[in-house]
VOGU-3710 file (C-alpha; in Angstrom, 3 decimals, decimal comma):
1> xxxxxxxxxx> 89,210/20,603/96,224  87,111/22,997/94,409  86,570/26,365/96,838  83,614/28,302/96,807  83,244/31,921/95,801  81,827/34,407/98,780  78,834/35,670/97,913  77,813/39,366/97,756  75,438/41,101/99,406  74,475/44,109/96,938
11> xxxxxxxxxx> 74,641/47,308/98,490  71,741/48,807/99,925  71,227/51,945/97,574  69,544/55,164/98,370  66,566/54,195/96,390  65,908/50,911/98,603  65,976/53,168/101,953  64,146/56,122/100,411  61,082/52,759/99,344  61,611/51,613/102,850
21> xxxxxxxxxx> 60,749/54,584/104,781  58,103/55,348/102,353  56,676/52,037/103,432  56,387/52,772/107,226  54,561/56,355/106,408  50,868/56,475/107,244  50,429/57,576/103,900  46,036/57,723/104,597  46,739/59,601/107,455  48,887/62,087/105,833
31> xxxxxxxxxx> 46,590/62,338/102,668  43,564/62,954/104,571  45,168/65,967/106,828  46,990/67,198/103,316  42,976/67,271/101,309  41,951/69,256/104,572  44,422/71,629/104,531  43,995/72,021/101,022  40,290/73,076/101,152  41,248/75,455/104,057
41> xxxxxxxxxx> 43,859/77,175/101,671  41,140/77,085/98,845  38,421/78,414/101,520  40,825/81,429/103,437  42,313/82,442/99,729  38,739/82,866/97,961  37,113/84,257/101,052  39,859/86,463/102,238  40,875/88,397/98,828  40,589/91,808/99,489
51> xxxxxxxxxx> 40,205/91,908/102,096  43,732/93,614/103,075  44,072/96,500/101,265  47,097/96,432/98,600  47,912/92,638/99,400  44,893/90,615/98,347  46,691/87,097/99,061  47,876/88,585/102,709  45,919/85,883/104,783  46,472/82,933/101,830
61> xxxxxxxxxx> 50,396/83,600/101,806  50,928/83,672/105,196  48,697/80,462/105,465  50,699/78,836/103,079  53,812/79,602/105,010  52,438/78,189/108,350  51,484/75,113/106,723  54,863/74,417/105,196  56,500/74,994/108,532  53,907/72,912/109,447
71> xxxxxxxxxx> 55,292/69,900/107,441  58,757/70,346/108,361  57,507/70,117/112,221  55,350/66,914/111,580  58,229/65,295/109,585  60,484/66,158/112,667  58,188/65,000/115,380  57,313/61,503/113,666  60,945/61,446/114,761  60,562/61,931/118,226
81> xxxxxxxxxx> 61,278/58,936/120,229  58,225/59,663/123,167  59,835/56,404/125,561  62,715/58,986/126,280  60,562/62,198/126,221  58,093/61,287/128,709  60,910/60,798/131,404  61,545/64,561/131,539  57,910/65,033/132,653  58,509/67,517/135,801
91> xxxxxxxxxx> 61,053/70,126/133,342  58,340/70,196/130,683  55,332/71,239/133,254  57,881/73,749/134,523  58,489/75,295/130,665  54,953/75,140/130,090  54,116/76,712/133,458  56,826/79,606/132,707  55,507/80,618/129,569  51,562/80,655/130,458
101> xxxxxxxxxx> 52,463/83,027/133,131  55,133/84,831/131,176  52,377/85,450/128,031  49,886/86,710/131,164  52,092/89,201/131,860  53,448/90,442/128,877  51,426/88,832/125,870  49,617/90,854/123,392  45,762/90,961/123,730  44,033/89,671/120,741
111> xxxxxxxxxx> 40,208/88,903/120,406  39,991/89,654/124,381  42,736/87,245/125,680  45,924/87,951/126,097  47,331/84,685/125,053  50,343/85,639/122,085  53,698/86,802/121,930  53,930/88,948/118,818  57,472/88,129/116,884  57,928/90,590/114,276
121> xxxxxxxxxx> 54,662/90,040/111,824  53,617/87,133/113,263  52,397/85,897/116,652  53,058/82,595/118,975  50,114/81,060/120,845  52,195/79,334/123,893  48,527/77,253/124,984  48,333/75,827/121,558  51,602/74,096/122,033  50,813/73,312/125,393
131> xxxxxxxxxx> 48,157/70,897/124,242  51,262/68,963/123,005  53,218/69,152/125,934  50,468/68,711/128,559  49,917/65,120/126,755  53,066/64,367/127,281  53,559/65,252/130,439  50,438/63,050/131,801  51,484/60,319/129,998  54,946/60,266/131,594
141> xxxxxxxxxx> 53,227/60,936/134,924  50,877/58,286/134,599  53,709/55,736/133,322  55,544/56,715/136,735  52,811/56,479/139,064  51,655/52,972/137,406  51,244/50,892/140,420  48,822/53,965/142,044  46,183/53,824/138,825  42,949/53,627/139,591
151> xxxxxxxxxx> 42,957/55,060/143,047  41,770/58,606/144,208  45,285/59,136/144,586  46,460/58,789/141,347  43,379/60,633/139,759  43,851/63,799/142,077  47,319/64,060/140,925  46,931/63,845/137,188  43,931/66,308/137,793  46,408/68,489/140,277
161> xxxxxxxxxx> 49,426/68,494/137,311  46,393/69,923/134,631  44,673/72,864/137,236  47,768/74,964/136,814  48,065/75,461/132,995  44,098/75,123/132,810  43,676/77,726/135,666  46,242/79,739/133,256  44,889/79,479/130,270  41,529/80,308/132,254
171> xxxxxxxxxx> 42,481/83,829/132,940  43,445/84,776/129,935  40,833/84,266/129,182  40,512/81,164/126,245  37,855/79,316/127,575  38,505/77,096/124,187  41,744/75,692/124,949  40,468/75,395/128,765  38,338/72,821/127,415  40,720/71,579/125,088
181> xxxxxxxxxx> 43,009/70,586/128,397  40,337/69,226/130,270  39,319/66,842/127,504  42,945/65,590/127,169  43,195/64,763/131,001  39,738/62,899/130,573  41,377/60,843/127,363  44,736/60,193/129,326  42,422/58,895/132,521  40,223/56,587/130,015
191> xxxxxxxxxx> 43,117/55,298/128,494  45,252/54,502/131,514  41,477/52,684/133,077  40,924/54,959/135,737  37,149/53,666/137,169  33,976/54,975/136,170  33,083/56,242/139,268  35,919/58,512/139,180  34,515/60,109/135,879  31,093/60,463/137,371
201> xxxxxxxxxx> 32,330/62,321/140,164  34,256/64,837/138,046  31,271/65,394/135,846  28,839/66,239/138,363  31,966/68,863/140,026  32,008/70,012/136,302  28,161/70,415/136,406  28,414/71,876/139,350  30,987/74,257/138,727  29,407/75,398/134,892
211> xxxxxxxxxx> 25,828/76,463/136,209  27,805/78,306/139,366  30,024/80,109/137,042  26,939/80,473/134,633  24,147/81,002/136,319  23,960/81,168/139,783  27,368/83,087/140,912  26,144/86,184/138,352  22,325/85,992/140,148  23,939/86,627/143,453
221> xxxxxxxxxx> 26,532/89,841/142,003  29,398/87,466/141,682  31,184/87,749/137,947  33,496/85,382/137,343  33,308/85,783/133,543  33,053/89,246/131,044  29,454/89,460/129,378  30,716/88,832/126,256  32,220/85,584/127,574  28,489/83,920/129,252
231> xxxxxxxxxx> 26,803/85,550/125,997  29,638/83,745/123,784  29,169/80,318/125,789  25,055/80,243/126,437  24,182/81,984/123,115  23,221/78,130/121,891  20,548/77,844/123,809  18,085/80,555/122,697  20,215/82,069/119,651  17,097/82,823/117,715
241> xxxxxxxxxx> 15,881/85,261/120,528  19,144/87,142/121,057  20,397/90,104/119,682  24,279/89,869/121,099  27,026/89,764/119,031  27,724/85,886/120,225  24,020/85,593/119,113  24,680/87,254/115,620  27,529/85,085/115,179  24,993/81,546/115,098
251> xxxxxxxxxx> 23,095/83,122/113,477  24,615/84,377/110,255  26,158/80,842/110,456  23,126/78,801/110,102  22,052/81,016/107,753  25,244/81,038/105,150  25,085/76,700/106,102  21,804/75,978/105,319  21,610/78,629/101,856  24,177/76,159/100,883
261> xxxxxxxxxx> 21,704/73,738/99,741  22,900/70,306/98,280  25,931/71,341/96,269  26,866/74,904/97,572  26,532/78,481/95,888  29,941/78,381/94,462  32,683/81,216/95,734  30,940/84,099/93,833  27,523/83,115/95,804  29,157/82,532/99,150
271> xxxxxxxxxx> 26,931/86,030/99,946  27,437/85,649/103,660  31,070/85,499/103,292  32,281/87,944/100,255  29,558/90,336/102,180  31,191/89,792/105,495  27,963/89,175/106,983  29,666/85,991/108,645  32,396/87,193/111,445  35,254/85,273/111,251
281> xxxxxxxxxx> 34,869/83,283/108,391  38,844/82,516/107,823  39,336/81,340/111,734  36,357/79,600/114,065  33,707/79,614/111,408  35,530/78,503/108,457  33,362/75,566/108,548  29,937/77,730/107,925  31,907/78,938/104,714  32,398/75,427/103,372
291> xxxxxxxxxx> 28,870/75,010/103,719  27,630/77,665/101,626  30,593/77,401/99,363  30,299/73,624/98,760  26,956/72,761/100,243  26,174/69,611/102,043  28,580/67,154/99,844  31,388/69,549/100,830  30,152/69,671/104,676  29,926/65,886/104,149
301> xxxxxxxxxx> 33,355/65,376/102,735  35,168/67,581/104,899  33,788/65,418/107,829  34,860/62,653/106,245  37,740/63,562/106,174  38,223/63,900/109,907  36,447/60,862/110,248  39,442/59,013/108,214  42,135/60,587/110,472  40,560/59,592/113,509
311> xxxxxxxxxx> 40,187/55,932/112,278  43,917/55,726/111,420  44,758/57,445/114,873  42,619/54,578/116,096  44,325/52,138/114,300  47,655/53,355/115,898  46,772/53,323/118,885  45,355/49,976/118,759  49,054/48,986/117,334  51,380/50,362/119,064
321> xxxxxxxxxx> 54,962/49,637/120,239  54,656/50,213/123,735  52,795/51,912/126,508  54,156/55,309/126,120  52,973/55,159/122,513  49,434/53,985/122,477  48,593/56,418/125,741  49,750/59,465/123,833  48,109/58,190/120,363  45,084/57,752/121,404
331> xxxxxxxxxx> 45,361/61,134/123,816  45,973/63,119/119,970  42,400/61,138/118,724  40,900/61,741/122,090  41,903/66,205/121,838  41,417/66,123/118,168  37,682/64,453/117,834  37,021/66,850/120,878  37,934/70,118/118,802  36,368/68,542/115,611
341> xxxxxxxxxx> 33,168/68,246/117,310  33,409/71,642/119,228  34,365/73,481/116,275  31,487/71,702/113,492  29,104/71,577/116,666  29,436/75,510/117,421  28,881/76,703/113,635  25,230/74,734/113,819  24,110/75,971/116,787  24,913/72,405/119,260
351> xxxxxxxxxx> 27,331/73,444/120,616  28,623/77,134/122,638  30,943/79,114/120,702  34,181/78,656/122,252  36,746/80,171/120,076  38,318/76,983/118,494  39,684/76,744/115,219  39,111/73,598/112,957  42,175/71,641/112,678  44,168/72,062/109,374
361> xxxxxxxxxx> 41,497/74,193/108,159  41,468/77,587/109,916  43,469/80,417/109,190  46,491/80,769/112,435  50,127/79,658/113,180  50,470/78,161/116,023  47,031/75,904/115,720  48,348/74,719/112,193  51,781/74,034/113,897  50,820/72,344/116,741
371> xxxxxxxxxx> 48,440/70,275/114,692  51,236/69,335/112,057  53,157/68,267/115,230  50,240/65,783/116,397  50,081/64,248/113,421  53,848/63,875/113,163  53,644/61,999/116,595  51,515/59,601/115,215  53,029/59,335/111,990  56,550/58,317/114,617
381> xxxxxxxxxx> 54,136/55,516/116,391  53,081/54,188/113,425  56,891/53,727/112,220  58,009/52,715/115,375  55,479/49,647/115,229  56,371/49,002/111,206  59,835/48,719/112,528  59,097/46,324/115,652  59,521/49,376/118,026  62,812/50,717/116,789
//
């Protein structure tokens, strides 16, 4: 009787695995956040040279350096399994908690908050990585607390949990990354399907609580915010008739947008940024320099852009694995079209100026971090569904 040979399996070789994982990488998602950061390193190394005396490429380098850190953290965190992280919910509110008050008492004050540790030459922003966490913690909160969603209960809870590192950040003061929080409990709240009539509530407490803070607590003596602060946040509204610094600020912005024309001026023209007429042109306004550099098809395709990585962000949320996954997914859409539009909105005069950066685009560590990092996350759900969940 004849017998019959084994048959072999041929190895799996490095080459197969390397093709494999290259297969379950988001490979839009990473080339659209890759072309932004590239035309922030093109913006912040044209418009910055020189500006340091004796290091012309002082802001680039160090820019460079963030954003290849950067990488490493996003590569790292699309490893992160979130079903396990979001169990340790309460020890991550109490790390967060500790260093928000810890920077309070001993940060550095920079730009009128004191919201950094300084570390040798550069500096940590503790609230900028507390975006991360803070999504993470409501989203293991809310997975607990399942069978309570869509009660008062539930809503006052998840709205409890954020007051502390809002009212933290608050007093700072970064009244951009207080905002920042508050739109990531309203995306976690949306997500889970808390009712409508829960959101209409908090809006008209929010309405309530701006024009007090505004408006009405100043009329009657009662400061709850420096000048420069209201000036920075109502400047919007009549810009063209102020003469504060907040006011200055829109308005050399409009101005370097719209002489932008069509196609831009070019870097040599940019005459509102090589001047310096534009204040902070590297950091919340880099988006006013793209305009006069590039003009509207550079405003357009940096928008774009954005507009791509919120569709795949979309898309992964719409696919993912599990719960855990498409809550915090479409959290990091929710937090990033909220800065987006902040950030674009505030350099045309819609919106107050709040201190933001643009993602991947402005000059600063721990924003480009902490962005790399949300982008890793969803780079991790998107594998995690390519590979059935594993």
């Amino acid at each position: 009787m004849a017998t019959v040979a084994p048959s072999r399996q041929r190895p799996v070789q490095v080459g197969d695995r390397v093709r494999a994982a290259a297969l379950r990488v988001d490979w839009i998602l990473v080339g659209a956040a890759l072309m932004l950061t590239a035309i922030g390193l093109l913006i912040i190394g044209t418009a910055t040279e020189g500006v340091v005396a004796g290091d012309p490429r002082f802001f680039l380098d160090r820019q460079i350096l963030f954003v290849a850190v950067g990488v490493v953290m996003m590569v790292l965190a699309s490893r992160v399994n979130l079903d396990r992280v979001v169990r340790w919910t309460w020890p991550m509110l109490g790390a967060l908690m500790a260093a928000l008050v810890v920077v309070y008492s001993i940060g550095e004050v920079t730009r009128g908050a004191r919201s950094w540790f300084t570390i040798g030459p550069f500096s940590l922003q503790p609230s900028e990585f507390g975006r991360i966490a803070l999504i993470v913690i409501l989203v293991g909160l809310a997975l607990e607390r399942a069978q309570d969603i869509g009660t008062w209960r539930f809503t006052l809870l998840l709205t409890g949990v954020v007051a502390f590192p809002t009212a933290a950040v608050f007093v700072q003061p970064d009244l951009g990354m207080t905002m920042v929080y508050g739109a990531i409990l309203m995306s976690v709240l949306f997500l889970v399907g808390v009712p409508w009539t829960h959101f209409a509530v908090f809006g008209s407490v929010m309405a309530v609580l701006i024009l007090s803070v505004l408006w009405i607590l100043p009329t009657a003596g009662v400061q709850v915010l420096q000048p420069h602060q209201t000036e920075r946040l109502t400047a919007f509204v009549g810009a063209e008739r102020d003469t504060n610094a907040a006011g200055y600020q829109l308005d050399q912005s409009k101005i370097a947008i719209g002489s932008g024309g069509p196609v831009g001026k070019g870097v040599d023209g940019a005459t509102q940024t090589t001047n310096s007429f534009l204040p902070e042109y590297h950091n919340d306004f880099i988006f006013a320099v793209a305009g006069e550099m590039f003009g509207f098809v550079g405003g357009a395709l940096i928008i774009g852009l954005f507009a791509l990585i919120l569709w795949r962000g979309l898309r992964v949320t719409t696919r993912a694995s599990s719960q855990a996954d498409m809550i915090v997914a479409g959290t990091i859409v929710g937090m990033l079209a909220f800065v987006v539009f902040v950030n674009i909105g505030m350099t045309v005069g819609m919106m107050p100026i709040t201190g933001l950066p643009l993602p991947f685009m402005s000059y600063g560590g721990s924003h480009t971090l902490a962005t790399f990092i949300a982008v890793g996350l969803l780079l991790g759900i998107h594998r995690r569904r390519a590979t059935g969940g594993g």
